[in-house]
C-alpha atoms as an extended CHARMM CRD file, in Angstrom:
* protein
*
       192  EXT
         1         1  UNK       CA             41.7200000000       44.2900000000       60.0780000000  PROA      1               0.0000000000
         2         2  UNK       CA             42.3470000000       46.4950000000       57.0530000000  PROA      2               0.0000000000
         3         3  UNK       CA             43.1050000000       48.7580000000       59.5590000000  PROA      3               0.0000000000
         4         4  UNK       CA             46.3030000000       46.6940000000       60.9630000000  PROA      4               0.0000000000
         5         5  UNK       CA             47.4930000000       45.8280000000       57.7070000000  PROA      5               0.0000000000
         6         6  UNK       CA             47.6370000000       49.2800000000       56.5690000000  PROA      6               0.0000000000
         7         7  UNK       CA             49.3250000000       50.6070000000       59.5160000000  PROA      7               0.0000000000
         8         8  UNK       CA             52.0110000000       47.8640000000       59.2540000000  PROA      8               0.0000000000
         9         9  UNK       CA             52.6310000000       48.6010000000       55.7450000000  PROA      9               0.0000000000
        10        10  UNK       CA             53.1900000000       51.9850000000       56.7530000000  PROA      10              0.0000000000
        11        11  UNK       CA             55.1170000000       51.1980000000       59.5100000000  PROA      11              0.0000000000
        12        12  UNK       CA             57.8330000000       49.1100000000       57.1790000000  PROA      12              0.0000000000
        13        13  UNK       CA             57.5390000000       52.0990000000       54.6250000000  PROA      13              0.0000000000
        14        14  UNK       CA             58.3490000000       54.4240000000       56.9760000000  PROA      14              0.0000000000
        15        15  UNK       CA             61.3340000000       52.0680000000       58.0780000000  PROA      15              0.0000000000
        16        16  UNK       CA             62.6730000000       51.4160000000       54.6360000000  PROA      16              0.0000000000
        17        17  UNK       CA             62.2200000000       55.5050000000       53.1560000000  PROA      17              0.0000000000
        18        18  UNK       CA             64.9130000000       56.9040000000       55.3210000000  PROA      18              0.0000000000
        19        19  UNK       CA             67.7490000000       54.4960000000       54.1270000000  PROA      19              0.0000000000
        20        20  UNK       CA             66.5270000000       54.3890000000       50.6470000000  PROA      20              0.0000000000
        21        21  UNK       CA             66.6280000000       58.4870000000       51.0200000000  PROA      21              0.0000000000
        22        22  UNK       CA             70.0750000000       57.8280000000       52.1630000000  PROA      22              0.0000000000
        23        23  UNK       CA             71.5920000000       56.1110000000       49.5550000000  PROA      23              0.0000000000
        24        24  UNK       CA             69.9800000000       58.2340000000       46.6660000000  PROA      24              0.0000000000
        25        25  UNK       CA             72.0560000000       61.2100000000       48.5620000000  PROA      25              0.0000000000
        26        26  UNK       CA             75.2470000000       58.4010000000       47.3480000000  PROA      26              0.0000000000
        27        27  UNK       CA             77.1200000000       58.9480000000       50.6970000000  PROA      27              0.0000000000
        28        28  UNK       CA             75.5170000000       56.1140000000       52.6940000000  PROA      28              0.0000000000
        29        29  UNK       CA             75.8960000000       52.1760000000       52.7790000000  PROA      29              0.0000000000
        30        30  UNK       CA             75.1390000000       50.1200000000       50.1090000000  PROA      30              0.0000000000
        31        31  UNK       CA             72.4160000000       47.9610000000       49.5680000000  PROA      31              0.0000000000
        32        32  UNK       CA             74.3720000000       44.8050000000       50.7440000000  PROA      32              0.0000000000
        33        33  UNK       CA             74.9950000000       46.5100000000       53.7780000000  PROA      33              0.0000000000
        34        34  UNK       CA             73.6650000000       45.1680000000       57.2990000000  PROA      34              0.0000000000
        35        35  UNK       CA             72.1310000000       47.8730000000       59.2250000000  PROA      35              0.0000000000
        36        36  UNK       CA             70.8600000000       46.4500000000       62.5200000000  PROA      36              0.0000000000
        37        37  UNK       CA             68.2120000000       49.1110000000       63.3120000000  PROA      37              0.0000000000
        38        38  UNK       CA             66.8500000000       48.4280000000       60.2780000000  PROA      38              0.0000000000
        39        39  UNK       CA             66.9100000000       45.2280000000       60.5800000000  PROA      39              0.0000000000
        40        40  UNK       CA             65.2620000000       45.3200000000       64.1610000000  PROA      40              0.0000000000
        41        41  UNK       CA             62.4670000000       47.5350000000       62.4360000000  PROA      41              0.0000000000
        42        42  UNK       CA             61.9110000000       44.9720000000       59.3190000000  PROA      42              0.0000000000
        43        43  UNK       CA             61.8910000000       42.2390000000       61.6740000000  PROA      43              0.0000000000
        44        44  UNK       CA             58.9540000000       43.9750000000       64.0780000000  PROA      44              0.0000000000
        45        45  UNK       CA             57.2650000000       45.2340000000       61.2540000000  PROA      45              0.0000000000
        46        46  UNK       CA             57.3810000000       41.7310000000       59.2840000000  PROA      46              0.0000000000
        47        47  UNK       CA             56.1050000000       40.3020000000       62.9560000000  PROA      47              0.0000000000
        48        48  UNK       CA             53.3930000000       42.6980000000       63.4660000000  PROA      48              0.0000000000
        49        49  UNK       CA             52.0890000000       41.8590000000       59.9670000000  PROA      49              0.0000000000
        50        50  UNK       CA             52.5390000000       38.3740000000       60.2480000000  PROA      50              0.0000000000
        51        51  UNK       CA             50.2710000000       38.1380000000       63.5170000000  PROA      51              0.0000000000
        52        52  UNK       CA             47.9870000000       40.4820000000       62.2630000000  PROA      52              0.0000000000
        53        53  UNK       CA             47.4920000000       37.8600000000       59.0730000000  PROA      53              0.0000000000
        54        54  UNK       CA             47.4230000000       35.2210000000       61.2850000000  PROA      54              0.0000000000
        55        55  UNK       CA             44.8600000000       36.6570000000       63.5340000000  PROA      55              0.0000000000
        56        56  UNK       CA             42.7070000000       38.2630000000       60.9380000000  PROA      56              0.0000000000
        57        57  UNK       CA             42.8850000000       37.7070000000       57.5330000000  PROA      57              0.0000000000
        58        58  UNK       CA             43.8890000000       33.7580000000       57.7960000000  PROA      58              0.0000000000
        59        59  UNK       CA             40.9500000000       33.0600000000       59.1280000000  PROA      59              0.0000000000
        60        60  UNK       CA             38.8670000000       34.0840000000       56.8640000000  PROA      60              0.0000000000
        61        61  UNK       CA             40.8640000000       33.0490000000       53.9350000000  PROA      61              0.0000000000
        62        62  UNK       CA             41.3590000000       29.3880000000       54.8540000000  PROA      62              0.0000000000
        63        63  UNK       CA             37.2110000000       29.9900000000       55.5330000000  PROA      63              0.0000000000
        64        64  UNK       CA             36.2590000000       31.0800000000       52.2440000000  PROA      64              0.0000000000
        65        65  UNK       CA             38.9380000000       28.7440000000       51.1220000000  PROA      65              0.0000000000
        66        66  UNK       CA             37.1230000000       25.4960000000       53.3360000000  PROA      66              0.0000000000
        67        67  UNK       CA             33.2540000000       26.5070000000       52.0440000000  PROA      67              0.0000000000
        68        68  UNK       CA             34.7020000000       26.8540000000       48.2870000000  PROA      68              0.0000000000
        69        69  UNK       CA             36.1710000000       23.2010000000       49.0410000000  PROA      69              0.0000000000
        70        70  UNK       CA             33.0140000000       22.4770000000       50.7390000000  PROA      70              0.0000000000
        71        71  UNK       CA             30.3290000000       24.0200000000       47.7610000000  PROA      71              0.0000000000
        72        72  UNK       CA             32.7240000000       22.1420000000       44.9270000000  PROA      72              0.0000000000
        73        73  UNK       CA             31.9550000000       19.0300000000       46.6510000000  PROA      73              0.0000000000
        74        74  UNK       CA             28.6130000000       19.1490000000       46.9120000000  PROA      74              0.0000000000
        75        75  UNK       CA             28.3730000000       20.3090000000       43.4760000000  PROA      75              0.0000000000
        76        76  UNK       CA             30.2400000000       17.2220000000       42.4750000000  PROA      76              0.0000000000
        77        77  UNK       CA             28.2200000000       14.9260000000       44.7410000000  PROA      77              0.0000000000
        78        78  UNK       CA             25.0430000000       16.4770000000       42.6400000000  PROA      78              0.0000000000
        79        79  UNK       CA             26.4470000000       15.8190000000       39.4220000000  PROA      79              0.0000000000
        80        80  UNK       CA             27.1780000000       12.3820000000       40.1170000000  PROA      80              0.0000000000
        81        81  UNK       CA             23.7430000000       11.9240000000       41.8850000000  PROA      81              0.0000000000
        82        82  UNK       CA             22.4640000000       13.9970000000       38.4830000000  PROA      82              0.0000000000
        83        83  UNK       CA             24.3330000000       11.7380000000       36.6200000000  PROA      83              0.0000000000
        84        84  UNK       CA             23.0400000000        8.5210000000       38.2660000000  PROA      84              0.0000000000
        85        85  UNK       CA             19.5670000000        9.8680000000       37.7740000000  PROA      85              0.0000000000
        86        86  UNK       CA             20.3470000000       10.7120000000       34.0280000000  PROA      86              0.0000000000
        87        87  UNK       CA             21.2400000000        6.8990000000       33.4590000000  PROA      87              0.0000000000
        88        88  UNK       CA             18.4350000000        5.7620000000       35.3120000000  PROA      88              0.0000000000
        89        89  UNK       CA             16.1080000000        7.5230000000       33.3280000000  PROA      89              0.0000000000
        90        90  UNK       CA             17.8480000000        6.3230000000       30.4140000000  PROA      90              0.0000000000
        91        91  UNK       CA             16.9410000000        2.6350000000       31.2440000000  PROA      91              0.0000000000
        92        92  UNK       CA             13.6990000000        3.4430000000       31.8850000000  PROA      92              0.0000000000
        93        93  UNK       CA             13.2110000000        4.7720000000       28.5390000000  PROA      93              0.0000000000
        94        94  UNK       CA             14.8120000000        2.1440000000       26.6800000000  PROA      94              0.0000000000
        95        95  UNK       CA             12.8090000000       -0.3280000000       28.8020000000  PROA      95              0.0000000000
        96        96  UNK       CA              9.7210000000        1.5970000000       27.9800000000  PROA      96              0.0000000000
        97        97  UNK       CA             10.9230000000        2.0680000000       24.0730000000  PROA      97              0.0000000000
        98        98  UNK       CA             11.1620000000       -2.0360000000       24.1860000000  PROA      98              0.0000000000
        99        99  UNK       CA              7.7330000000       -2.3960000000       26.1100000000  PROA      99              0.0000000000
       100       100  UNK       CA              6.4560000000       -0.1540000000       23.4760000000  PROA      100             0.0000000000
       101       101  UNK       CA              7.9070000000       -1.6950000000       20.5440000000  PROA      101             0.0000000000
       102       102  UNK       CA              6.8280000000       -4.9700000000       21.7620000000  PROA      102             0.0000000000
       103       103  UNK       CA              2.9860000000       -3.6270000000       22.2610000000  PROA      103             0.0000000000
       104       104  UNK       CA              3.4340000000       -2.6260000000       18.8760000000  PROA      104             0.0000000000
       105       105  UNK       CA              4.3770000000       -5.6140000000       17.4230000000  PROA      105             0.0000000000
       106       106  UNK       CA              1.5380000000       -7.5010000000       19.7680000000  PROA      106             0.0000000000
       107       107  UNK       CA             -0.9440000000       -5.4170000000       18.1520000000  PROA      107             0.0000000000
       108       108  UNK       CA              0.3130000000       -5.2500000000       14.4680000000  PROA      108             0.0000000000
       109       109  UNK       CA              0.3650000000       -9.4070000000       15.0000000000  PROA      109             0.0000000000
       110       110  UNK       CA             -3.5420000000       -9.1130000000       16.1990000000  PROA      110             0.0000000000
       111       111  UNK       CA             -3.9650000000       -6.7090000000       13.5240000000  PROA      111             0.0000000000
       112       112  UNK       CA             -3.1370000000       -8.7960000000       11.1520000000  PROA      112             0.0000000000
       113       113  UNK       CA             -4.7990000000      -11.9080000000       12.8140000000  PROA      113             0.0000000000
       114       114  UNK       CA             -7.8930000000       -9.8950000000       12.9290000000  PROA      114             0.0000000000
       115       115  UNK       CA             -7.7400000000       -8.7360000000        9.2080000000  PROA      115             0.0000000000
       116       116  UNK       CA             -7.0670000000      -12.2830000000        7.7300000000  PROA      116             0.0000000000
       117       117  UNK       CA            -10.0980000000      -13.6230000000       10.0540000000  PROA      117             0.0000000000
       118       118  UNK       CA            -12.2490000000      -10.9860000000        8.0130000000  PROA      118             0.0000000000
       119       119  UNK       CA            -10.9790000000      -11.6550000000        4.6890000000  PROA      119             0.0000000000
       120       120  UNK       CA            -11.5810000000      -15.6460000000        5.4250000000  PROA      120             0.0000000000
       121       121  UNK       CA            -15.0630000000      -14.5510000000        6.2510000000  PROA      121             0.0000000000
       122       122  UNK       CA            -15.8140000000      -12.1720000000        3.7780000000  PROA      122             0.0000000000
       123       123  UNK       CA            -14.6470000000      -14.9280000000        1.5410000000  PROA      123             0.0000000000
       124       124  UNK       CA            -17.2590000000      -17.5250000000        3.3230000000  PROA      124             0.0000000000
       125       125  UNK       CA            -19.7120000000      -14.8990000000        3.0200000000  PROA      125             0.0000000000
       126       126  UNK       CA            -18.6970000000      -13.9270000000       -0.7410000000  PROA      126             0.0000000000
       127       127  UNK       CA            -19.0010000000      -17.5120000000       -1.8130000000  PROA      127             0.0000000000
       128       128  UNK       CA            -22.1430000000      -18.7620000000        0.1900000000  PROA      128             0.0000000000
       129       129  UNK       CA            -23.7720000000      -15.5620000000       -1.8490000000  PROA      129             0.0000000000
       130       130  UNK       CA            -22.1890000000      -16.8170000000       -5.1440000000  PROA      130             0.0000000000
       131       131  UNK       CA            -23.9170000000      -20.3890000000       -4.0890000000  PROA      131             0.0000000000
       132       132  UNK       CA            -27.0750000000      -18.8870000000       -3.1040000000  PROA      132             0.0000000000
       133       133  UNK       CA            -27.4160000000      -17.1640000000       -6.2020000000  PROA      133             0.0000000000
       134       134  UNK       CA            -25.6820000000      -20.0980000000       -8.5370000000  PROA      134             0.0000000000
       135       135  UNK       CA            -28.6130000000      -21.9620000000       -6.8690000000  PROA      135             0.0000000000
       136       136  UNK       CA            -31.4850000000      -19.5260000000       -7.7330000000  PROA      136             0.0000000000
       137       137  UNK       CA            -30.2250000000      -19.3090000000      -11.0150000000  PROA      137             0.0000000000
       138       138  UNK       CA            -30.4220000000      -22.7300000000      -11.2130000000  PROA      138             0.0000000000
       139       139  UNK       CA            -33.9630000000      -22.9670000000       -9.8860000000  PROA      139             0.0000000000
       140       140  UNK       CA            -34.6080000000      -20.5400000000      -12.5460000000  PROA      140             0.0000000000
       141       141  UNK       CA            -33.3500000000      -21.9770000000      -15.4660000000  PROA      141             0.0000000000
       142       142  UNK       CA            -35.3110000000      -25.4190000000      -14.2050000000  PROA      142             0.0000000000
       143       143  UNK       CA            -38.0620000000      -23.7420000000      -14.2110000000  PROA      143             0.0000000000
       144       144  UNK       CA            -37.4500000000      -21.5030000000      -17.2400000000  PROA      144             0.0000000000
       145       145  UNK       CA            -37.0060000000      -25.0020000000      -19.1660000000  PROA      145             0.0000000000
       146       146  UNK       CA            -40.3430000000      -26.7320000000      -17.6350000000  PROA      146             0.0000000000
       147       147  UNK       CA            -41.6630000000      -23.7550000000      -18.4370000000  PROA      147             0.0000000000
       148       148  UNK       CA            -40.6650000000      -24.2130000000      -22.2970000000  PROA      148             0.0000000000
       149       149  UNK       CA            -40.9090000000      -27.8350000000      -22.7410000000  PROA      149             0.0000000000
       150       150  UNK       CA            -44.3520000000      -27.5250000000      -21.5690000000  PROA      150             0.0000000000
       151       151  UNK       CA            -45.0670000000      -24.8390000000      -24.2580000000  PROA      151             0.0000000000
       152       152  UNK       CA            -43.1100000000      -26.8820000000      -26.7340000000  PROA      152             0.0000000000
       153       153  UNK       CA            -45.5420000000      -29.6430000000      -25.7710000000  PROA      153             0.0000000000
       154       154  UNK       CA            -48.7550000000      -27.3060000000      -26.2500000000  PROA      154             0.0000000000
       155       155  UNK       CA            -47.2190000000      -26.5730000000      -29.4170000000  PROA      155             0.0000000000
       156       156  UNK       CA            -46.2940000000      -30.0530000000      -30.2000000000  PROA      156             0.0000000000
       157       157  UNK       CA            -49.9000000000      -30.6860000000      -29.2260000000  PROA      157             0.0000000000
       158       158  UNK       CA            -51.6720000000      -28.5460000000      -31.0620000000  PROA      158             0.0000000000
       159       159  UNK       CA            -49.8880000000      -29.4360000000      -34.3780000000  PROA      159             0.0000000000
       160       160  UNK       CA            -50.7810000000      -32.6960000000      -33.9890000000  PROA      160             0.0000000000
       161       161  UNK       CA            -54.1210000000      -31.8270000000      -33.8920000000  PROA      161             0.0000000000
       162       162  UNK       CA            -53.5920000000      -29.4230000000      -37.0290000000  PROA      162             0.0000000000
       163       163  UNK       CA            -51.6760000000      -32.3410000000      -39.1240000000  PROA      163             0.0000000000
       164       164  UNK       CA            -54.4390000000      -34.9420000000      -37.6680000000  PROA      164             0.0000000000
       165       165  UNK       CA            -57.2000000000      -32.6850000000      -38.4510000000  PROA      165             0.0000000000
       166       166  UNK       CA            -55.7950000000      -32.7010000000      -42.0030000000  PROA      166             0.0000000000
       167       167  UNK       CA            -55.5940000000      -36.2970000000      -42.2700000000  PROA      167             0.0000000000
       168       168  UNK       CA            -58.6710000000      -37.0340000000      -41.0340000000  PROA      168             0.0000000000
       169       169  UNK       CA            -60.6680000000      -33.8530000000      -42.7920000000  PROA      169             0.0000000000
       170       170  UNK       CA            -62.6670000000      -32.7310000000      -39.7920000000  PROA      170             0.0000000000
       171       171  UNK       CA            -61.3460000000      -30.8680000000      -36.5930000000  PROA      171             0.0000000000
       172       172  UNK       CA            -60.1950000000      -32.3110000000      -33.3570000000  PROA      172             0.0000000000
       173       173  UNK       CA            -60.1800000000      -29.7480000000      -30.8380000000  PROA      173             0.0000000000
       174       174  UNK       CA            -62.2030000000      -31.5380000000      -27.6050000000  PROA      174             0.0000000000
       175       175  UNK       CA            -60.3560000000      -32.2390000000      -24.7000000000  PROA      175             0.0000000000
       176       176  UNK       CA            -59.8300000000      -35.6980000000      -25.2060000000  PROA      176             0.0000000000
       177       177  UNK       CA            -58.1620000000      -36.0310000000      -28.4530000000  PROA      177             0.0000000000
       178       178  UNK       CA            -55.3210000000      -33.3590000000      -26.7610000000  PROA      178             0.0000000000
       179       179  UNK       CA            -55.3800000000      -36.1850000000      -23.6370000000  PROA      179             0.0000000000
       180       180  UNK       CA            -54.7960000000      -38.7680000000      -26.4670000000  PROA      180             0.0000000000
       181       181  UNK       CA            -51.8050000000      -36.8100000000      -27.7980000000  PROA      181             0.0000000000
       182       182  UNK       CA            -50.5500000000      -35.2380000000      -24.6270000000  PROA      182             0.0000000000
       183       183  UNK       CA            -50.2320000000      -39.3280000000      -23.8170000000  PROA      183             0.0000000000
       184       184  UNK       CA            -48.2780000000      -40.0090000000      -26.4220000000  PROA      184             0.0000000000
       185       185  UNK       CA            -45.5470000000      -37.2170000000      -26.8380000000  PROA      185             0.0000000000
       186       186  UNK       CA            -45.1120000000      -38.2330000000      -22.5970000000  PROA      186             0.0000000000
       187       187  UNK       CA            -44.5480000000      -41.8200000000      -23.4250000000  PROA      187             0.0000000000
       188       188  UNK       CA            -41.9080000000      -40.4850000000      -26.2150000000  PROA      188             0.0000000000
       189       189  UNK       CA            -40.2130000000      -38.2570000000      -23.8850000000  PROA      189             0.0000000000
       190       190  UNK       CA            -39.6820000000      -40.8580000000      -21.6190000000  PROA      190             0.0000000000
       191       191  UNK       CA            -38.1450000000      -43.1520000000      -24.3240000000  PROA      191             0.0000000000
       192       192  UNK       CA            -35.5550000000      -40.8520000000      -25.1220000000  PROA      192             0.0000000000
């Protein structure tokens, strides 16, 4: 092909050199001037080249042209395809951004259900403790004051035996003079 289209450029060349050689010599015909061998040659030269084109090199232009055309739009038909994808997996991540935030918010709401359920029983707990031990204190001091009134009444006891013991001159100490006076210091602790 290269070939043809070289030999038909040197085929108008070798047309077109002798009248151009002509006319720098200044005695031939201008350039406006019809010269019909030349124009013969130009014509067969033009029609060589233009079948040789048509037969060689159009074919493969307007087929390089045709899979250019053809690679462009399947480029395009991937980028939109691309591009459908892209959104697609844009929904899915906002869908999964909202399933997350709602988890989220699911489990900060249990979290916080959960927390005040231990701080109502850590409370219970805290003040069944406080009761158990207001209670033993209680017990205690019951006890504690038993304890003393029944050392106050010893006391009592014995000095009422001392200050009768005085009165009378001689010791009571036996068993039943305390009876007599445990007796009596009960009856007055029931008056009051």
């Amino acid at each position: 092909m290269r070939k043809a289209v070289g030999l038909a450029i040197l085929a108008t060349l070798a047309s077109v050199t002798p009248a151009l050689a002509s006319e720098a010599e200044g005695g031939g015909p201008g350039l406006l001037t019809v010269d019909g061998g030349l124009m013969i040659w130009t014509l067969l030269v033009f029609g060589l080249l233009f079948g040789v084109l048509k037969r060689y090199a159009w074919p493969q232009i307007l087929g390089a042209v045709e899979a250019r055309e053809k690679r462009l739009e399947e480029q395009i038909a991937a980028a939109e395809r691309l591009q459908l994808e892209a959104k697609q997996l844009v929904e899915q991540n906002q869908k999964a951004l909202a399933d997350a935030h709602g988890q989220a918010s699911a489990l900060l709401a249990e979290a916080k259900t959960q927390s005040e359920r231990e701080r109502v029983a850590a409370v219970e707990k805290t003040k069944a403790e406080q009761d158990d031990l207001l209670a033993r204190a209680r017990r205690e001091i019951v006890a504690e004051r038993d304890r003393a009134i029944g050392e106050l009444r010893r006391e009592a006891v014995d000095l009422s035996l001392a200050a009768a013991s005085k009165l009378v001159g001689e010791r009571l100490d036996s068993e039943a003079d305390r009876k007599i006076v445990t007796n009596y210091l009960a009856t007055l602790g029931e008056k009051h």
